[in-house]
C-alpha positions in Angstrom: 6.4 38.9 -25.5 3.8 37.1 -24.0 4.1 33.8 -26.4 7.9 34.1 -25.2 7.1 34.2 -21.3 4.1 31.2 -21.8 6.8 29.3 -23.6 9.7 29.9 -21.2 6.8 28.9 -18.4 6.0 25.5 -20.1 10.1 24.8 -20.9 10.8 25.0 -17.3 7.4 23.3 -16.3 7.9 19.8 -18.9 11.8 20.3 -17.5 10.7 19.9 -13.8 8.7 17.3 -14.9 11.1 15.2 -16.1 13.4 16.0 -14.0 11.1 14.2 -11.4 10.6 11.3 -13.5 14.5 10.0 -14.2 14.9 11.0 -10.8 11.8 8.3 -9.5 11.9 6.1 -12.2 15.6 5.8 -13.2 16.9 3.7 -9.9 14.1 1.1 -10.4 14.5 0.5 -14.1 18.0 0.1 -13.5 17.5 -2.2 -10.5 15.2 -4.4 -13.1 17.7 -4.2 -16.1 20.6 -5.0 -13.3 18.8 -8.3 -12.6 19.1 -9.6 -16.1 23.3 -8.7 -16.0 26.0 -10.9 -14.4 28.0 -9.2 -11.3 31.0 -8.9 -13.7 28.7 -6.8 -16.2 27.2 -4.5 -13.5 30.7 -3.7 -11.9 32.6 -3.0 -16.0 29.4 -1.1 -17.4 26.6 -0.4 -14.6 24.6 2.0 -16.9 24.4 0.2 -20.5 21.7 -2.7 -21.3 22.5 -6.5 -20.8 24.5 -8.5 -23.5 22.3 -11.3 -22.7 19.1 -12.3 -20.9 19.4 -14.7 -18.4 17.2 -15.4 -15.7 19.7 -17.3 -13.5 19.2 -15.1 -10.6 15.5 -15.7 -10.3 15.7 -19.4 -10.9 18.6 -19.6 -8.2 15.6 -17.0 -5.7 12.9 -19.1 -6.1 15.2 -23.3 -5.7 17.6 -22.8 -3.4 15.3 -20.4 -0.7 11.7 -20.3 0.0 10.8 -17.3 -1.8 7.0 -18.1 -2.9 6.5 -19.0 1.2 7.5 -15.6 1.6 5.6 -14.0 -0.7 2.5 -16.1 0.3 2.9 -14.9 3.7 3.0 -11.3 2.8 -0.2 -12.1 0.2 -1.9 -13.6 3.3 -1.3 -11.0 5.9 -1.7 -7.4 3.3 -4.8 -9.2 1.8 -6.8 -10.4 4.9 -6.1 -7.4 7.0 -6.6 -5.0 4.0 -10.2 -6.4 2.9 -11.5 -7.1 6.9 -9.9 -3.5 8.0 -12.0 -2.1 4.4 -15.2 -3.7 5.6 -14.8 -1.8 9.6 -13.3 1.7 8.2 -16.3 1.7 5.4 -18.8 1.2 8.0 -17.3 3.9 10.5 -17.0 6.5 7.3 -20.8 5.3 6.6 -21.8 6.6 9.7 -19.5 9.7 10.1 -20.5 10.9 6.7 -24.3 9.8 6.7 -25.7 10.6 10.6 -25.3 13.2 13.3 -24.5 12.3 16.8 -22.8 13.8 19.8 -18.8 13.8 19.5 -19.1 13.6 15.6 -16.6 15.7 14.7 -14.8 14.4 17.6 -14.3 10.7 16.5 -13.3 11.9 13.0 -10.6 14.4 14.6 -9.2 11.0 16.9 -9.1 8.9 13.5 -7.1 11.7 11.2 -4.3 12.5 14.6 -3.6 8.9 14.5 -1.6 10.0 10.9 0.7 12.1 13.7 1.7 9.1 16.1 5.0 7.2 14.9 4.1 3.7 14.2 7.2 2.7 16.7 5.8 4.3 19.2 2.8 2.0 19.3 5.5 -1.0 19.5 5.8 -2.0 23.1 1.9 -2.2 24.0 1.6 -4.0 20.2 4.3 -6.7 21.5 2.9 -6.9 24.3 -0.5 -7.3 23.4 0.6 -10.3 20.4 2.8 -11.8 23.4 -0.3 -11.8 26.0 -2.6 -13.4 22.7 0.5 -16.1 21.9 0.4 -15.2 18.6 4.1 -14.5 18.5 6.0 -15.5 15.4 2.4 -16.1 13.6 0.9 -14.1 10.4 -2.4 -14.1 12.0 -0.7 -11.9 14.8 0.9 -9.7 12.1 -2.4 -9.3 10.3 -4.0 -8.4 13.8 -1.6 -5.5 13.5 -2.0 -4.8 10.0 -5.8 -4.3 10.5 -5.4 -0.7 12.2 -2.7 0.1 9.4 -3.8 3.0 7.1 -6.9 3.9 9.3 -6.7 7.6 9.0 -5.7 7.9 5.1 -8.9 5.1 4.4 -11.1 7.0 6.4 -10.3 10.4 4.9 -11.3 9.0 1.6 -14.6 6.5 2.5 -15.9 9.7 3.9 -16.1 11.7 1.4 -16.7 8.7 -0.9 -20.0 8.2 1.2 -20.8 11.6 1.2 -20.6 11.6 -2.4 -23.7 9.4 -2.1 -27.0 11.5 -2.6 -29.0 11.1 1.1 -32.6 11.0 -1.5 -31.3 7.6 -2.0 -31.4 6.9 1.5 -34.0 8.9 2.7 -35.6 6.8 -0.4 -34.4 3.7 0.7 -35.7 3.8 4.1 -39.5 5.2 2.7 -39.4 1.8 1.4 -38.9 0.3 4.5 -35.0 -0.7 4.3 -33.2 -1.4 7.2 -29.5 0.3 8.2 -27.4 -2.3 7.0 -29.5 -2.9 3.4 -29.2 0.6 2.9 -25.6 0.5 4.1 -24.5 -2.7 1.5 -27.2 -2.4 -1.0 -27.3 1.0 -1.8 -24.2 3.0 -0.4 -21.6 0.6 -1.0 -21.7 -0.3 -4.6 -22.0 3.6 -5.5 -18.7 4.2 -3.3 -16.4 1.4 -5.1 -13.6 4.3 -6.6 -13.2 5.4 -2.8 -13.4 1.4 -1.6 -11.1 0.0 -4.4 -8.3 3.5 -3.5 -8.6 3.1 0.4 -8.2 -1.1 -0.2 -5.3 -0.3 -2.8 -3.2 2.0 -0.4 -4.0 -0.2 2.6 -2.6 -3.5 0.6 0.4 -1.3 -0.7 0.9 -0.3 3.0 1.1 -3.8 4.4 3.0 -5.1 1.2 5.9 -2.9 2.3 5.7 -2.6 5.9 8.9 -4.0 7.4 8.8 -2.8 11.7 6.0 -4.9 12.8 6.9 -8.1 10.2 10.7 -7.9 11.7 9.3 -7.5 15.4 6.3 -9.8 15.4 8.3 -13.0 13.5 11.4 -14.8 14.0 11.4 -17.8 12.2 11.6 -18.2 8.5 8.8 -19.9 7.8 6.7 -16.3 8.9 9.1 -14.3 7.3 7.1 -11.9 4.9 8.9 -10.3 1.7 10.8 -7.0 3.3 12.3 -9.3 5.8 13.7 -12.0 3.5 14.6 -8.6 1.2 16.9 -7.7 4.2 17.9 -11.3 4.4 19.2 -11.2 1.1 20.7 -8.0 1.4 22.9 -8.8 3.6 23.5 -12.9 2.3 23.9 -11.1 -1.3 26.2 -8.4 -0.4 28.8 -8.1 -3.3 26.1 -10.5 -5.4 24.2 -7.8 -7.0 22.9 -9.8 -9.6 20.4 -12.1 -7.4 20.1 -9.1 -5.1 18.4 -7.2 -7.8 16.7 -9.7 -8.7 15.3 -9.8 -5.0 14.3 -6.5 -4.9 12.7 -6.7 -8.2 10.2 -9.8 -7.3 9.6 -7.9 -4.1 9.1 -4.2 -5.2 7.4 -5.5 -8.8 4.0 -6.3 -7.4 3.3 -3.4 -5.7 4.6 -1.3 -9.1 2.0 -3.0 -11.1 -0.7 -2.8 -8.9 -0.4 1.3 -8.6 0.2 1.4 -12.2 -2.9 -0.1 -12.9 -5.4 1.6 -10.8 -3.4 4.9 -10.8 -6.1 7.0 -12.7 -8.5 6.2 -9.8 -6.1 6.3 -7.1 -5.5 9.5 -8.2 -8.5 10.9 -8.8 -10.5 9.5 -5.7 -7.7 11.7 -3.6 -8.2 14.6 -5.3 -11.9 14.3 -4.7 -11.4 13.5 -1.1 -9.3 16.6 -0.7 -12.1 18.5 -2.0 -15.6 17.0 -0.3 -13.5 15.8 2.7 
Protein backbone atom coordinates (compact mmCIF):
# COMPACT_ATOMS: atom_id res chain seq x y z
CA UNK A 1 0.00 0.00 0.00
CA UNK A 2 2.61 2.28 0.64
CA UNK A 3 4.83 1.48 -2.71
CA UNK A 4 1.20 2.19 -4.33
CA UNK A 5 0.65 5.77 -2.63
CA UNK A 6 4.78 6.71 -3.17
CA UNK A 7 4.18 5.70 -6.84
CA UNK A 8 0.79 7.49 -7.38
CA UNK A 9 2.86 10.59 -5.46
CA UNK A 10 5.78 10.49 -8.09
CA UNK A 11 3.12 9.82 -11.24
CA UNK A 12 1.43 13.03 -10.45
CA UNK A 13 4.73 14.81 -9.36
CA UNK A 14 6.84 13.91 -13.07
CA UNK A 15 3.13 14.71 -14.61
CA UNK A 16 3.03 18.32 -13.08
CA UNK A 17 6.35 18.49 -14.18
CA UNK A 18 5.88 18.11 -17.52
CA UNK A 19 2.99 19.57 -17.66
CA UNK A 20 5.03 22.86 -16.88
CA UNK A 21 7.60 22.21 -19.35
CA UNK A 22 5.32 21.82 -22.85
CA UNK A 23 3.57 24.51 -21.28
CA UNK A 24 7.03 27.02 -21.10
CA UNK A 25 8.93 25.45 -23.56
CA UNK A 26 6.38 24.46 -26.35
CA UNK A 27 5.46 28.32 -27.64
CA UNK A 28 9.23 29.12 -27.99
CA UNK A 29 10.28 25.91 -29.85
CA UNK A 30 7.56 26.47 -32.09
CA UNK A 31 8.21 30.20 -32.55
CA UNK A 32 12.00 28.89 -33.58
CA UNK A 33 10.72 25.91 -35.85
CA UNK A 34 8.08 28.65 -37.28
CA UNK A 35 11.04 30.76 -38.44
CA UNK A 36 12.47 28.10 -40.73
CA UNK A 37 8.66 27.58 -42.47
CA UNK A 38 7.11 29.83 -45.25
CA UNK A 39 3.76 31.76 -44.21
CA UNK A 40 1.90 29.26 -46.54
CA UNK A 41 3.36 26.26 -44.38
CA UNK A 42 2.58 27.84 -40.95
CA UNK A 43 -1.17 28.78 -41.94
CA UNK A 44 -1.79 24.64 -43.81
CA UNK A 45 0.22 22.82 -40.91
CA UNK A 46 1.25 25.23 -37.92
CA UNK A 47 2.26 22.22 -35.55
CA UNK A 48 4.40 19.71 -38.00
CA UNK A 49 8.31 20.34 -38.76
CA UNK A 50 9.50 22.36 -41.84
CA UNK A 51 9.77 20.63 -45.32
CA UNK A 52 12.76 22.68 -45.93
CA UNK A 53 15.31 24.93 -44.20
CA UNK A 54 15.58 28.12 -45.35
CA UNK A 55 16.91 31.04 -43.73
CA UNK A 56 15.30 33.69 -45.97
CA UNK A 57 13.66 35.44 -43.19
CA UNK A 58 16.92 36.12 -41.33
CA UNK A 59 18.84 37.16 -44.38
CA UNK A 60 15.84 39.50 -45.42
CA UNK A 61 16.17 40.87 -40.91
CA UNK A 62 19.51 41.52 -40.98
CA UNK A 63 19.74 43.46 -45.33
CA UNK A 64 16.91 45.27 -45.67
CA UNK A 65 16.65 46.78 -41.75
CA UNK A 66 19.29 47.64 -39.35
CA UNK A 67 18.96 44.76 -37.07
CA UNK A 68 22.76 44.36 -35.76
CA UNK A 69 22.39 48.40 -34.90
CA UNK A 70 19.71 47.34 -32.82
CA UNK A 71 21.14 44.70 -31.19
CA UNK A 72 24.42 46.64 -30.63
CA UNK A 73 22.38 49.17 -28.91
CA UNK A 74 20.73 46.84 -26.65
CA UNK A 75 24.48 45.05 -26.05
CA UNK A 76 25.67 48.54 -25.24
CA UNK A 77 23.10 49.82 -22.84
CA UNK A 78 22.37 45.95 -20.74
CA UNK A 79 26.16 45.56 -20.71
CA UNK A 80 27.54 48.96 -19.45
CA UNK A 81 24.72 49.59 -16.97
CA UNK A 82 24.78 45.86 -15.82
CA UNK A 83 28.74 45.63 -15.05
CA UNK A 84 28.93 49.63 -13.58
CA UNK A 85 25.45 49.09 -11.50
CA UNK A 86 27.44 45.34 -10.29
CA UNK A 87 30.49 47.29 -9.14
CA UNK A 88 28.00 50.07 -6.80
CA UNK A 89 25.36 47.25 -5.60
CA UNK A 90 28.67 44.90 -4.62
CA UNK A 91 30.10 47.55 -2.71
CA UNK A 92 26.76 48.65 -0.76
CA UNK A 93 26.12 44.65 -0.09
CA UNK A 94 29.98 44.75 1.15
CA UNK A 95 29.20 47.07 3.63
CA UNK A 96 25.59 45.97 4.69
CA UNK A 97 26.83 42.46 5.10
CA UNK A 98 30.40 43.14 6.59
CA UNK A 99 29.92 46.42 9.14
CA UNK A 100 27.47 47.73 11.75
CA UNK A 101 26.31 51.23 11.58
CA UNK A 102 23.27 53.24 12.66
CA UNK A 103 20.14 52.68 10.15
CA UNK A 104 21.68 49.28 8.96
CA UNK A 105 18.79 47.41 8.78
CA UNK A 106 17.19 50.53 7.70
CA UNK A 107 19.02 51.06 4.25
CA UNK A 108 18.61 47.30 3.48
CA UNK A 109 14.71 47.52 4.25
CA UNK A 110 14.73 51.05 1.56
CA UNK A 111 16.70 48.79 -1.10
CA UNK A 112 14.33 45.42 -0.88
CA UNK A 113 10.70 48.06 -0.96
CA UNK A 114 12.01 49.37 -4.10
CA UNK A 115 10.91 45.55 -5.52
CA UNK A 116 7.11 47.10 -4.57
CA UNK A 117 7.17 50.46 -6.59
CA UNK A 118 5.94 49.95 -10.38
CA UNK A 119 8.72 50.84 -12.62
CA UNK A 120 5.99 53.37 -14.47
CA UNK A 121 5.56 55.02 -11.71
CA UNK A 122 9.09 56.29 -11.60
CA UNK A 123 8.48 57.53 -15.33
CA UNK A 124 7.66 61.21 -15.21
CA UNK A 125 10.61 62.31 -12.70
CA UNK A 126 12.91 59.64 -15.02
CA UNK A 127 11.77 61.77 -18.22
CA UNK A 128 12.19 64.53 -16.71
CA UNK A 129 15.46 64.05 -15.24
CA UNK A 130 17.00 62.56 -19.03
CA UNK A 131 15.10 65.73 -20.56
CA UNK A 132 16.90 68.29 -17.92
CA UNK A 133 20.49 66.09 -18.77
CA UNK A 134 19.63 66.37 -22.81
CA UNK A 135 20.21 62.98 -23.05
CA UNK A 136 16.90 62.37 -24.79
CA UNK A 137 16.81 59.91 -27.67
CA UNK A 138 20.58 58.73 -26.45
CA UNK A 139 21.62 55.06 -25.07
CA UNK A 140 23.79 56.65 -22.61
CA UNK A 141 20.45 58.18 -21.14
CA UNK A 142 18.82 54.72 -21.33
CA UNK A 143 21.82 53.11 -19.59
CA UNK A 144 21.60 56.06 -16.92
CA UNK A 145 18.21 54.44 -16.29
CA UNK A 146 19.16 50.96 -16.55
CA UNK A 147 21.85 51.41 -13.78
CA UNK A 148 19.14 51.42 -10.87
CA UNK A 149 17.34 48.40 -12.69
CA UNK A 150 17.44 45.18 -10.60
CA UNK A 151 18.79 46.94 -7.45
CA UNK A 152 16.82 45.12 -4.86
CA UNK A 153 16.99 41.39 -6.46
CA UNK A 154 21.15 42.16 -6.83
CA UNK A 155 21.36 43.30 -3.44
CA UNK A 156 19.43 40.41 -1.86
CA UNK A 157 21.83 38.11 -3.34
CA UNK A 158 25.58 40.19 -3.00
CA UNK A 159 24.52 40.12 0.64
CA UNK A 160 24.43 37.03 1.45
CA UNK A 161 27.14 36.25 -1.13
CA UNK A 162 29.39 38.56 1.19
CA UNK A 163 28.22 37.18 4.13
CA UNK A 164 29.17 33.91 2.87
CA UNK A 165 32.63 35.26 3.23
CA UNK A 166 34.37 34.16 6.65
CA UNK A 167 35.13 37.79 8.63
CA UNK A 168 38.74 35.66 9.91
CA UNK A 169 39.68 36.55 6.49
CA UNK A 170 39.16 40.03 7.04
CA UNK A 171 39.82 40.41 10.45
CA UNK A 172 43.05 38.63 8.93
CA UNK A 173 43.42 40.85 6.29
CA UNK A 174 43.40 43.91 8.17
CA UNK A 175 46.09 42.29 11.00
CA UNK A 176 48.22 42.55 8.05
CA UNK A 177 47.71 45.97 7.59
CA UNK A 178 45.18 45.98 4.44
CA UNK A 179 43.23 48.81 3.79
CA UNK A 180 39.05 48.72 3.09
CA UNK A 181 39.11 48.62 -0.45
CA UNK A 182 42.16 45.77 -0.68
CA UNK A 183 40.26 43.77 1.53
CA UNK A 184 37.03 44.75 -0.39
CA UNK A 185 38.67 43.64 -4.20
CA UNK A 186 41.35 41.44 -3.10
CA UNK A 187 39.90 39.26 -0.78
CA UNK A 188 35.96 39.50 -0.72
CA UNK A 189 35.32 39.82 -4.22
CA UNK A 190 36.91 37.02 -5.92
CA UNK A 191 35.41 34.52 -3.14
CA UNK A 192 31.78 36.05 -3.97
CA UNK A 193 31.87 35.44 -8.00
CA UNK A 194 28.60 32.74 -8.00
CA UNK A 195 26.62 35.69 -6.24
CA UNK A 196 28.46 38.53 -8.67
CA UNK A 197 28.25 36.37 -11.96
CA UNK A 198 23.86 35.56 -10.75
CA UNK A 199 23.20 39.30 -9.72
CA UNK A 200 25.21 40.52 -13.21
CA UNK A 201 23.23 37.64 -15.20
CA UNK A 202 19.70 38.72 -13.99
CA UNK A 203 20.58 42.43 -14.25
CA UNK A 204 21.73 41.96 -18.13
CA UNK A 205 18.60 39.69 -18.63
CA UNK A 206 16.59 42.52 -17.13
CA UNK A 207 17.88 45.28 -19.35
CA UNK A 208 18.00 42.80 -22.46
CA UNK A 209 14.09 42.74 -22.22
CA UNK A 210 13.08 45.92 -20.79
CA UNK A 211 10.89 47.66 -23.28
CA UNK A 212 9.01 51.04 -21.06
CA UNK A 213 11.99 53.11 -20.57
CA UNK A 214 13.80 51.99 -24.30
CA UNK A 215 10.16 53.10 -25.91
CA UNK A 216 10.08 56.32 -23.70
CA UNK A 217 13.61 57.48 -23.57
CA UNK A 218 14.24 56.95 -27.69
CA UNK A 219 12.53 57.96 -30.78
CA UNK A 220 14.71 57.62 -33.54
CA UNK A 221 15.78 54.48 -35.14
CA UNK A 222 19.12 54.70 -34.90
CA UNK A 223 18.67 54.26 -30.65
CA UNK A 224 16.09 51.88 -31.01
CA UNK A 225 17.13 48.76 -28.80
CA UNK A 226 15.79 45.09 -29.68
CA UNK A 227 12.10 45.08 -27.87
CA UNK A 228 11.36 48.18 -29.75
CA UNK A 229 12.38 47.21 -33.27
CA UNK A 230 10.48 43.60 -31.97
CA UNK A 231 7.33 45.87 -31.75
CA UNK A 232 8.34 47.51 -35.02
CA UNK A 233 8.23 44.31 -36.68
CA UNK A 234 5.26 43.20 -35.17
CA UNK A 235 3.26 45.43 -36.40
CA UNK A 236 5.33 45.85 -40.13
CA UNK A 237 5.13 41.89 -40.20
CA UNK A 238 1.57 41.36 -39.25
CA UNK A 239 0.21 38.51 -41.49
CA UNK A 240 4.23 37.77 -42.31
CA UNK A 241 4.82 35.31 -39.63
CA UNK A 242 7.65 33.86 -41.08
CA UNK A 243 10.20 37.01 -40.71
CA UNK A 244 8.15 37.83 -37.54
CA UNK A 245 9.37 34.70 -35.93
CA UNK A 246 12.31 34.97 -37.05
CA UNK A 247 12.45 38.45 -35.20
CA UNK A 248 11.40 37.24 -32.13
CA UNK A 249 13.77 34.42 -32.34
CA UNK A 250 17.09 36.71 -32.86
CA UNK A 251 15.66 38.82 -30.08
CA UNK A 252 14.44 36.25 -27.42
CA UNK A 253 17.57 33.70 -28.49
CA UNK A 254 20.28 35.51 -26.57
CA UNK A 255 18.84 35.80 -23.47
CA UNK A 256 17.75 31.81 -23.76
CA UNK A 257 21.24 30.86 -24.12
CA UNK A 258 22.64 32.90 -21.63
CA UNK A 259 20.18 31.43 -18.74
CA UNK A 260 20.69 28.11 -20.07
CA UNK A 261 24.24 28.31 -19.53
CA UNK A 262 24.65 29.62 -16.17
CA UNK A 263 21.30 28.15 -14.90
CA UNK A 264 22.96 25.69 -12.35
CA UNK A 265 24.48 28.75 -10.62
CA UNK A 266 21.64 31.07 -11.10
CA UNK A 267 19.82 28.68 -9.44
CA UNK A 268 21.66 27.74 -6.76
CA UNK A 269 23.14 31.23 -5.74
CA UNK A 270 19.09 32.04 -5.06
CA UNK A 271 18.49 29.29 -3.16
CA UNK A 272 21.42 30.19 -0.96
CA UNK A 273 20.42 33.72 -0.75
CA UNK A 274 17.00 32.70 0.34
CA UNK A 275 18.61 30.96 3.05
CA UNK A 276 21.66 33.21 4.57
CA UNK A 277 19.73 36.31 3.35
Amino acid sequence: MAGLKKFVTRFFMYLVLVFTVVVSVFPILWVIISSFKTNAQILSSPFTLPTSISFDAYAYLFTKYNFLGYALNSLIVSVVSTFVSLLFYAMGAYVIAKFNFPGKNLFYVLFAMTLLVPGQSKAQPIFALIMNLNLYDNIWGLTLVYLSGGMAMSMFILKAAFMSVPKSLDEAAELEGAGFFRRFWSINLPLTKSGLSTAGILMFLGNWNEYFYASLLTSSDKNRTLPIALQFFNEAFSYDYTKLFAALTVVVLPGIILYACAQEQVQASVAASGVKG
